[in-house]
N, C-alpha and C positions, 0 to 999 in steps of 0.2 A: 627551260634550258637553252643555252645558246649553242650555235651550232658545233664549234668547237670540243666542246664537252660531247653530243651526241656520237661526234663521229669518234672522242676516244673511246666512248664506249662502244661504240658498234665494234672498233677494233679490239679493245678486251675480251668482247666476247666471242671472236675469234676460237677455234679451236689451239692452242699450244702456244700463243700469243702470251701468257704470261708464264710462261716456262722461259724465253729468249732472255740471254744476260750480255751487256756487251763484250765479251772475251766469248761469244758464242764463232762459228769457223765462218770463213768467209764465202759469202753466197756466189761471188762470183770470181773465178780460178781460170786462170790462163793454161790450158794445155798445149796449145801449138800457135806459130805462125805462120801464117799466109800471106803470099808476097804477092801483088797486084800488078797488068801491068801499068807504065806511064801515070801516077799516082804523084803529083805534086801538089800536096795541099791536104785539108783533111776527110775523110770520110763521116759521116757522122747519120746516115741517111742508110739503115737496113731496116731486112724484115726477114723473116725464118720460114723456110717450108721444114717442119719436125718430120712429118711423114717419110718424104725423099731424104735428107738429111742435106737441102741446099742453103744456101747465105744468097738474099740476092741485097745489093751495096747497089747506093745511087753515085757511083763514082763522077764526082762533080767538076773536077778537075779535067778530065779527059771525059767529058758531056757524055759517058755511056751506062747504062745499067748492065752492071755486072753479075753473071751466076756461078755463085761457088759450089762444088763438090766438097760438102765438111767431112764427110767418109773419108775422101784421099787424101785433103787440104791442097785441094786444084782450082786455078780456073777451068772453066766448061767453058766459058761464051761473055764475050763484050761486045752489046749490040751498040755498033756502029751510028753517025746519022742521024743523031735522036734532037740535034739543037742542046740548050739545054736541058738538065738533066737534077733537078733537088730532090727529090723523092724516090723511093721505091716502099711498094706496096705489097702484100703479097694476101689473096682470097683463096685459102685451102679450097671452101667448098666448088670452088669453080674451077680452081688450077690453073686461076693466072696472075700476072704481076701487073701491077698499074705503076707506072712510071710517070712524075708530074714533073 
């Protein structure tokens, strides 16, 4: 078998994988906006602490990595002075953010 073929089966065999129909809801839903500040350009550069409920954005425009409060839909903190700024990272088991 070529690779192709292997991995749709590995996905079929998937638990509920063949239940999905396209007219199935959409997996990803807009509930709120959050306004940034000094934001000209686009973000495209996050990562999620689920535990805390924060967003941290490598806001590339204004060179700082941003941390959001998704509980309030607040900024907490834009650290300043970072030079560039493309990445943000984020290591639950350690509890910090790597910024590249």
């Amino acid at each position: 078998m070529i690779l192709k073929e292997l991995i749709a089966l590995a996905i079929l065999a998937l638990p509920g994988v063949r239940n999905l129909s396209v007219d199935a809801a959409p997996v990803w839903v807009e509930t709120k906006t959050i306004s940034l500040e000094r934001v000209n350009g686009k973000l495209d550069h996050l990562d999620v602490d689920i535990r805390v409920q924060r967003l941290f954005v490598a806001n590339k425009p204004n060179h700082t990595p941003d941390i959001v409060d998704l509980k309030t839909g607040t900024l907490l903190r834009q650290i300043s002075d970072q030079g560039r700024v493309f990445a943000a990272s984020y290591a639950a088991d350690l509890d910090l953010i790597y910024v590249g």
